[in-house]
N, C-alpha and C positions, 0 to 999 in steps of 0.2 A: 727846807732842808730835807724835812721826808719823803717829798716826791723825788729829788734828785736820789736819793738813796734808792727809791724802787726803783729810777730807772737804769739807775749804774747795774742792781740786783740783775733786772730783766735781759739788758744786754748783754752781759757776762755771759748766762745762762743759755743763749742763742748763738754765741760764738761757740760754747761747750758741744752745742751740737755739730757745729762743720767740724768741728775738731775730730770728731768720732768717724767721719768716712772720708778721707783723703781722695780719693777719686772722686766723688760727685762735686758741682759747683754749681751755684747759679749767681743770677746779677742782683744787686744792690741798687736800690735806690734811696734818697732824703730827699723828701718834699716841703719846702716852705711855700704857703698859699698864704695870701691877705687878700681878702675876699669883703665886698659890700653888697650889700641885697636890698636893693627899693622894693619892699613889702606892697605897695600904692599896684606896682604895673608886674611885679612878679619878675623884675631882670636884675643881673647880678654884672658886678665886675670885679676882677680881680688880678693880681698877677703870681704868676707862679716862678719858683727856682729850684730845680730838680737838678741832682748831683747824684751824675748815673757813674756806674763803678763796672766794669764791663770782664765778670771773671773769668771768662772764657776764653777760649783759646784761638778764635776768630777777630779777625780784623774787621769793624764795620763802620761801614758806610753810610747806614740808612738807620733810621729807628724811625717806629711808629707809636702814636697815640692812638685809644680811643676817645671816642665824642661823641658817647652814649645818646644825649640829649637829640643830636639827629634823627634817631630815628623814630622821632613822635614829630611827624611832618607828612601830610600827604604823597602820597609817591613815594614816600622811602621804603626799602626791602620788607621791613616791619609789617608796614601797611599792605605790601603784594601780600606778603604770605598768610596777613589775616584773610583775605578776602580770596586766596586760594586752597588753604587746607582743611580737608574735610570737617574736623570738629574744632572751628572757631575757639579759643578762651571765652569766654559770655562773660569775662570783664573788659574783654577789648570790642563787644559789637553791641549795636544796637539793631533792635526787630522792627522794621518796617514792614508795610505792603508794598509789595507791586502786582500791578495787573489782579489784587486781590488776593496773593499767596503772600505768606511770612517768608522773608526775608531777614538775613542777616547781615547791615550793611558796617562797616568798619568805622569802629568812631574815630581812627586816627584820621581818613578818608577827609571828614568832615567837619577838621579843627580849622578855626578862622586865624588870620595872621595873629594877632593876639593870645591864639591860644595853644599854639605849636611849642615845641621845643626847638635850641638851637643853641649851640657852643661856636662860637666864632676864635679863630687864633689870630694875632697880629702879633707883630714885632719879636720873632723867632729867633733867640742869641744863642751860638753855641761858644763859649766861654768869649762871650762880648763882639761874637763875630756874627753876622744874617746869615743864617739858614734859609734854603728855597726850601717852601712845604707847598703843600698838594694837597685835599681835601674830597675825597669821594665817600661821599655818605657817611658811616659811623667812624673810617677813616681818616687819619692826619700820617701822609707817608712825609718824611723829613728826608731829605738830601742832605748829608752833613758838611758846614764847614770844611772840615779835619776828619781822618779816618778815627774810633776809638780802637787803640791798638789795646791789646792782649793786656789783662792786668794791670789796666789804666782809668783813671776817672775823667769827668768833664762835666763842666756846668749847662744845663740850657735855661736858657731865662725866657718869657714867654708874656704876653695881657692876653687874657680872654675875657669875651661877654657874651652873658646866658641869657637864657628865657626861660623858666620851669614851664613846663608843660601842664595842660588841665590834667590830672592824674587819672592814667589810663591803664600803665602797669608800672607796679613797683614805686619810682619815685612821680613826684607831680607836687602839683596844687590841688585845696582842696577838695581832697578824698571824699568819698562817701558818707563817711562817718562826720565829717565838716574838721578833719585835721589840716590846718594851713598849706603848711612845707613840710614834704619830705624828698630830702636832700641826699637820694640814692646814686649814683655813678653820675655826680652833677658837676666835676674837673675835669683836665683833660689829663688824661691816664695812661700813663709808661702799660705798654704792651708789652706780654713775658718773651722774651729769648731764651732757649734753652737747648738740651743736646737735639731736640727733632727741630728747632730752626727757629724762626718767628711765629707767632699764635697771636697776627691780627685780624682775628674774624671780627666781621661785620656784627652789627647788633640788630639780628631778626625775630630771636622769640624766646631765645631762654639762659644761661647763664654764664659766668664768669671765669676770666682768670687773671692776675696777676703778678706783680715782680713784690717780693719780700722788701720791708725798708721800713724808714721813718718818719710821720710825718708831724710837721710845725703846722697849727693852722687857726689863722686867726680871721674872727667874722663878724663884723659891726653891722649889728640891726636896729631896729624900732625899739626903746630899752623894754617896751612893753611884752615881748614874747618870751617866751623858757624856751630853751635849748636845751637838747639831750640828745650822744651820740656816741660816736669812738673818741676814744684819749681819757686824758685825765685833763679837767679843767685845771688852769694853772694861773686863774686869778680869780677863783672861785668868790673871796673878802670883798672883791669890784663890784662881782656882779650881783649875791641875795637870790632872791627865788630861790629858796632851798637848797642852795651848794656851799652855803659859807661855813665857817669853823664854828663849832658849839662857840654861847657867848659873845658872836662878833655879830653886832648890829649892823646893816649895813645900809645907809640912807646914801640915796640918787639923788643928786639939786633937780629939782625942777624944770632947769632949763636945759638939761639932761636930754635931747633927744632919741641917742642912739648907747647901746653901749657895745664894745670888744669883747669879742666871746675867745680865749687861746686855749685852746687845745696842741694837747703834745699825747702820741702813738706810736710807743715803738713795736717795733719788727712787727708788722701786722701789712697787710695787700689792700688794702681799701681804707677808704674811710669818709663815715656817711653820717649826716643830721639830720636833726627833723626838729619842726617849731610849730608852735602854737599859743595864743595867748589865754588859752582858758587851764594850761596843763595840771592839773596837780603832780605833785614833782614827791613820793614818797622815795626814801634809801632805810633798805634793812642792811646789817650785816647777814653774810653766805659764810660759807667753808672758806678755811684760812685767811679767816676776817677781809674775803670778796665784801667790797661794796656792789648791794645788790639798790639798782635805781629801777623806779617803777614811774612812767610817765603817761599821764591819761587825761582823757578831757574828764571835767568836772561838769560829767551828767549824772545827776541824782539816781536813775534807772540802772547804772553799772558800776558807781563804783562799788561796793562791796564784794562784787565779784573779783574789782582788781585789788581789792582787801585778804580776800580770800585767797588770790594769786600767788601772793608773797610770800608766805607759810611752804607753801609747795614748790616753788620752787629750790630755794633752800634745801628743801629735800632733797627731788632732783639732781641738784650741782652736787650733791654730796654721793648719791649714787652713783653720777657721772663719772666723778672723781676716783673713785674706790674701783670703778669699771675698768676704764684706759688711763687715765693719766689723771695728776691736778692742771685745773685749769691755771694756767699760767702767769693770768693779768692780777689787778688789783679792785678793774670795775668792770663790771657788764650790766647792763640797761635794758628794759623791755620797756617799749613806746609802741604808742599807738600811732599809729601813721601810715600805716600799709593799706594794699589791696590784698589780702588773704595774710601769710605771711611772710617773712623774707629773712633771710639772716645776713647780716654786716659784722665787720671787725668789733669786737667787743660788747656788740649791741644787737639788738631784733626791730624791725616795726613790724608789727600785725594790727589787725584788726582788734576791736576793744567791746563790741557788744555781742551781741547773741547771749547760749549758755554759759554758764559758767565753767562745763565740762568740753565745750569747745574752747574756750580762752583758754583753758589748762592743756589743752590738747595740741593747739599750735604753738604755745610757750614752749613748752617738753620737746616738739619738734625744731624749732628755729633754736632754740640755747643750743639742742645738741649739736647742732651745726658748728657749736665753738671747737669743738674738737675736731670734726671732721667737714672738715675748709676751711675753718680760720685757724687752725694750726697743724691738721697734714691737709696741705692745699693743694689737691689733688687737681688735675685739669677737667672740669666740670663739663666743657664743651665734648672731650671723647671720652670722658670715663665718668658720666655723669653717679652710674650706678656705685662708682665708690662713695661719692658724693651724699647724693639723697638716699641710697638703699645704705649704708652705713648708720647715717643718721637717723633715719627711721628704724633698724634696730636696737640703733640705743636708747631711740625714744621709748618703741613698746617694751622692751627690756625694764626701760625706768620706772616707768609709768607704770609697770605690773609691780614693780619692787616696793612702789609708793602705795599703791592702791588697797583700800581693806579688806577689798577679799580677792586672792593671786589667783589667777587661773594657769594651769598648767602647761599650755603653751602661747606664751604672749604674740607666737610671730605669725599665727593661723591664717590671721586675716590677707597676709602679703603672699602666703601660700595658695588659699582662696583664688586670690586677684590672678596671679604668676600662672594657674590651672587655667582659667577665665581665657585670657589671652595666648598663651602656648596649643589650646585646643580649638581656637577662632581660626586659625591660618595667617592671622597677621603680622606673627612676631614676625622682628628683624633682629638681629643679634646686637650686644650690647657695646659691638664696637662700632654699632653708627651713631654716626656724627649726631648733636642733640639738634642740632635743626634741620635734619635730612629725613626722621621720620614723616611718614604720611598721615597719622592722625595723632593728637596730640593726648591719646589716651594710652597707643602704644607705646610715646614715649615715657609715659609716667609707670608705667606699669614696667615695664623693662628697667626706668633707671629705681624706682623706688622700691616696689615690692620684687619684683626680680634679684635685685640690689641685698633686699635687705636677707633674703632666702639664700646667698650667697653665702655669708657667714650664719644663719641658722645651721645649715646643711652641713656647716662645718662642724657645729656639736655634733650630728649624724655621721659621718665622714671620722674624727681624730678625736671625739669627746668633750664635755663641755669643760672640763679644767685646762684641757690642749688650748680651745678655743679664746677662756677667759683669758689665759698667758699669752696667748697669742696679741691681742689686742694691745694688750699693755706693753709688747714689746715691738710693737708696729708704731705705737705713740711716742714710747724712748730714741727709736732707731728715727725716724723719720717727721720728729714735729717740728715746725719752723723750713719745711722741705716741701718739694714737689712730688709727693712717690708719687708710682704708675702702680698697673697694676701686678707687675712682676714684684713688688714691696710686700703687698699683703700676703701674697702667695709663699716667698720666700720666708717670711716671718713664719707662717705656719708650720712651714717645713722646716725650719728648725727648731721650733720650739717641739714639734709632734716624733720627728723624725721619720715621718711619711713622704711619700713621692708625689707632690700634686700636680703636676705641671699637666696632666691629662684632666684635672678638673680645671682648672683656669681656662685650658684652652676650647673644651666640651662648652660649659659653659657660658662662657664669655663672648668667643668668636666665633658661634655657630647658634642656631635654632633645633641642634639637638635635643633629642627629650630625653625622660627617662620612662621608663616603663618594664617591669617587671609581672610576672603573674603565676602562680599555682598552675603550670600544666594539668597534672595527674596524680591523687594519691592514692597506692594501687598496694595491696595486701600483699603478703610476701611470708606466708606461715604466720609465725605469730611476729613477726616483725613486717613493717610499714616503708615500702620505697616510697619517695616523694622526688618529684619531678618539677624544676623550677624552669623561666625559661625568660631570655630577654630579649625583650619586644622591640625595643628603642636603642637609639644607636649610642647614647650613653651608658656606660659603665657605672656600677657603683658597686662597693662590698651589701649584704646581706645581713638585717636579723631579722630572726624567726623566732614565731615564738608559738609555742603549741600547748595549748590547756585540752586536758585530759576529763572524762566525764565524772572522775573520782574527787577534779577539784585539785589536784596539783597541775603544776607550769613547769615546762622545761621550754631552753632557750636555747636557739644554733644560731652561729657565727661564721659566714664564708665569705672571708678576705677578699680582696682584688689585689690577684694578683701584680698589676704594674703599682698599686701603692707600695707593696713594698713595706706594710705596714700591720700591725692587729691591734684592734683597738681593747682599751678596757671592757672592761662587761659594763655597761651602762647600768645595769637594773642585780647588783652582787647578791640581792635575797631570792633570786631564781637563778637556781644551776644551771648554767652555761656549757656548751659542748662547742668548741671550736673545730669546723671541719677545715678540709683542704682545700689550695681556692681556687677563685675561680678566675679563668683568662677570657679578655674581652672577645677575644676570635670564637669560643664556643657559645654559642646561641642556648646553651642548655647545661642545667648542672642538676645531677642525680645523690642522689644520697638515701642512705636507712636509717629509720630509728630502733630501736629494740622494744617496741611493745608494738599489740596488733592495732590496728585496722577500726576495731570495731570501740576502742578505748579512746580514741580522738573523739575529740568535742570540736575544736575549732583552730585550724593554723592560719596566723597573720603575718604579712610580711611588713615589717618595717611597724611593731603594734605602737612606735614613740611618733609617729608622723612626719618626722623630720627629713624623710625621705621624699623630695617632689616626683614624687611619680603621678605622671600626668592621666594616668586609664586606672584607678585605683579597684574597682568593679573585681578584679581578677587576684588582687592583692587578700582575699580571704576564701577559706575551704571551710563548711559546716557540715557536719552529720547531721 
């Protein structure tokens, strides 16, 4: 009776949101899987029934899946593009010789029939009628039956059978660490439709998207492994291994081979497991009495570190929470199962050994991810940077808030990074596609630290209480939704009441820089003209800030003029001087102070950092 109660709770609350923007829509999906998995050869079957709801204002004809699993096969696009882009993943290759040089040959290249991935579809119904489907790579194109008309539903029924692949990236068979299964994009999966059309890209190198919905899904294994993943187990009394109700024993006969694992997920875009038979299976209570699950293999050498995990986390979700939004669900899981880390609906797998400062370090990143993609589900393939650069915000944001001694600017490191690469020559702007980069170090840096400098910039840019609000009303307006990136933008702008549409588009959709510097400070009687000057083809307002050889501070402020906007005084215990401001067309802005020349000690531009100016060198004047 309590599970039905949270989920009547959870759906309510998700309808609450469409209800709040009459003009936006997307599609609906309910998924029922009944799936079995021979543990022996690593192949699965099962069948599915998907109840697509089609709320747009288009008649269609066609819908596609994807069938992830495809592309851990020799010669699939995956495999091209490892074995063509400059800086290979080094969890997808292995180093041989040739002709006596190191080499980096592709390990999907070199998976034997046995060891490949592969999703097969047969017997394709669209409400009990054969559908003709089509299969090119990670692709399933369907020719429908019946057109689905405007504001109408329809069943497709479907059997597929899989092969987990040797884990190579993301989901697989046993991992490195010796994790069995993990059961990452391992159905076949409703592709999103929405106002810019179908998003069925292929599965070459990096990550996701999906249609919002519900899913039923039940999974008969070897009774001997733990499962843990998205949903809420809904026969937790059956199964033991640490899911059952205080006081409920739960004995298996013997003759017991297999048992049914059901899982139930609402309104959530994926959903993924993992298994192993050695797991320890620990659950804390989190914030708003979240069930927090913690699933590890039981090696003597780490658990205490995933002892340690637990505590901290906790934390985390709690600073998450107080940051953007409450987390929504009633469970979220961190397993070990991954190749580095990865976030899923309600759940993580990452890796489980090393430091203890690294396991806290990809937990803080992959949880955050609950917020930003599994509940504003941003399209990862073109905006990856809301995606990961968001979430890694809120990670170092967290992670500083948690930590016993705060450092004064948590987001340095992705500033660091963003200088690194904007002064190499190889940025591409953050509207390329995430698998049309050329090295896969430009793409991390563009979607993650570029990403996350996005909203630091914003404390610089409208102030960090503009900023905090902003978030929190980015999470209200848009969780359970698709925004772009006109959402975050828009959100700022109303909450600030600044004009950003020149920093979204600066950028976003260009490799403009910024760059600022100290022209000239040149005497002027006993008063100091000062000569600023910009370098780089973005815009941004100004502070300054000038300490005197006496040992007092004063500080100037000069607007930009298309924001539209004047920010607080960041720093209210040094007197502030607002001048007039400045337009992007003048390459130069002048101004006086009222004391001499010979009474400056040191002017800095921008002394809080939060400004990415890429040639910082120019950014200080010393006597």
């Amino acid at each position: 009776m309590k599970k039905i109660i949270v989920f009547a709770f959870l759906t309510l609350s998700f309808g609450t949101a469409f209800a709040q923007n009459n003009a936006y829509w997307q599609q609906h999906v309910d998924y029922k899987m009944d799936v079995t998995m021979d543990v022996k050869n690593y192949k699965y079957n099962g069948k599915q029934e998907l109840v697509y709801t089609n709320n747009s204002s288009d008649t269609l004809k066609k819908v596609y899946y994807h069938l992830y699993n495809n592309a851990f096969q020799p010669g699939s696009e995956m495999d091209a593009r490892v074995q063509t882009i400059k800086d290979p993943d080094a969890r997808m290759v292995n180093k041989i010789k040739v002709d006596g040089k190191d080499v980096k040959e592709s390990r999907i290249k070199t998976l034997k029939p046995n060891e490949i991935g592969y999703l097969n579809i047969t017997n394709f119904k669209q409400d009990g009628v054969t559908a003709a489907t089509k299969t090119a790579g990670t692709i399933l194109e369907v020719t429908l039956a019946k057109p689905i008309l405007p504001n109408t539903k329809t069943t497709f029924t479907l059997d597929f059978a899989g092969q987990v692949p040797v884990q190579i990236r993301r989901s697989g068979r046993n991992n490195v660490e010796g994790v069995e299964l993990s059961m990452a994009q391992w159905y076949p999966k409703m592709a999103e439709f929405d106002f810019e059309g179908w998003h069925a890209d292929p599965y070459i190198a990096r990550e996701f998207h999906g249609v919002w919905g519900n899913f039923d899904v039940k999974i008969t294994i070897d009774k001997d492994y733990v499962l843990g993943g998205t949903g809420y187990l809904q026969n937790k009394n059956e199964i033991g291994h640490g899911y059952q109700d205080a006081g409920v024993i739960v004995s298996i006969p013997k003759k017991t081979k297999t048992l049914t694992w059901h899982f139930n997920a609402p309104m959530v875009h994926d959903f993924t497991w993992a298994a192993d038979k050695e797991y320890i299976h620990d659950v804390v209570k989190g914030p708003n009495n979240v069930d927090l699950h913690f699933l590890y293999k039981n090696n003597p050498k780490y658990i205490q570190n995933w002892k340690n995990l637990q505590p901290k986390t906790v934390e985390l979700m709690n600073v998450y929470n107080q940051t953007v939004g409450d987390y929504p669900y009633k469970q979220y899981s961190v397993i070990q199962g991954g190749d580095g880390g990865m976030e899923y609906a309600m759940c993580t797998l990452i890796l489980g050994q090393g430091t203890f400062e690294g396991l806290l370090g990809v937990a803080a990143h992959e949880m955050a991810h609950s917020w930003f993609q599994h509940v504003l589900a941003s399209n990862e393939l073109k905006h990856g940077w809301m995606d990961e650069g968001f979430t890694s915000f809120l990670e170092d944001f967290g992670s500083n808030e948690i930590a016993d001694k705060k450092v004064e600017n948590p987001f340095a490191g992705a500033y660091k990074n963003y200088y690194s690469m904007a002064n190499s020559g190889k940025e591409l702007p953050q509207t390329t596609h995430a698998d049309r980069f050329d090295e896969n170090r430009v793409y991390s840096i563009t979607s993650y630290s570029k990403g996350e400098v996005f909203l630091a910039q914003l404390i610089y840019l409208v102030g960090k209480e503009n900023l905090m609000k902003t978030l929190k009303k980015y999470y209200s307006d848009f969780k359970f939704k698709h925004p772009t990136p006109n959402d975050i933008k828009r959100s700022a702008e109303r909450v600030s009441g600044a004009n950003l549409d020149w920093y979204l588009t600066d950028w976003t959709k260009t490799t403009n820089t910024i760059d600022y510097g100290i022209k000239s400070v040149e005497e002027n009687g006993d008063q100091t003209k000062i000569s600023l000057e910009r370098i780089g083809r973005m815009a941004m307002p100004i502070d300054l800030l000038v300490e005197y050889t006496d040992g007092t501070m004063e500080s100037f402020y000069i607007p930009l003029r298309m924001m539209n906007f004047e920010k607080e005084n960041p720093t209210p215990a040094i007197k502030r001087t607002v001048l007039s401001d400045w337009a992007w067309a003048f390459p130069t802005k002048e101004f006086t102070i009222a004391k001499a020349k010979s009474s400056i000690k040191k002017i800095t531009i921008d002394p809080s950092g939060l400004m990415a100016d890429v040639k910082q060198e120019n950014n200080v004047y010393k006597q």
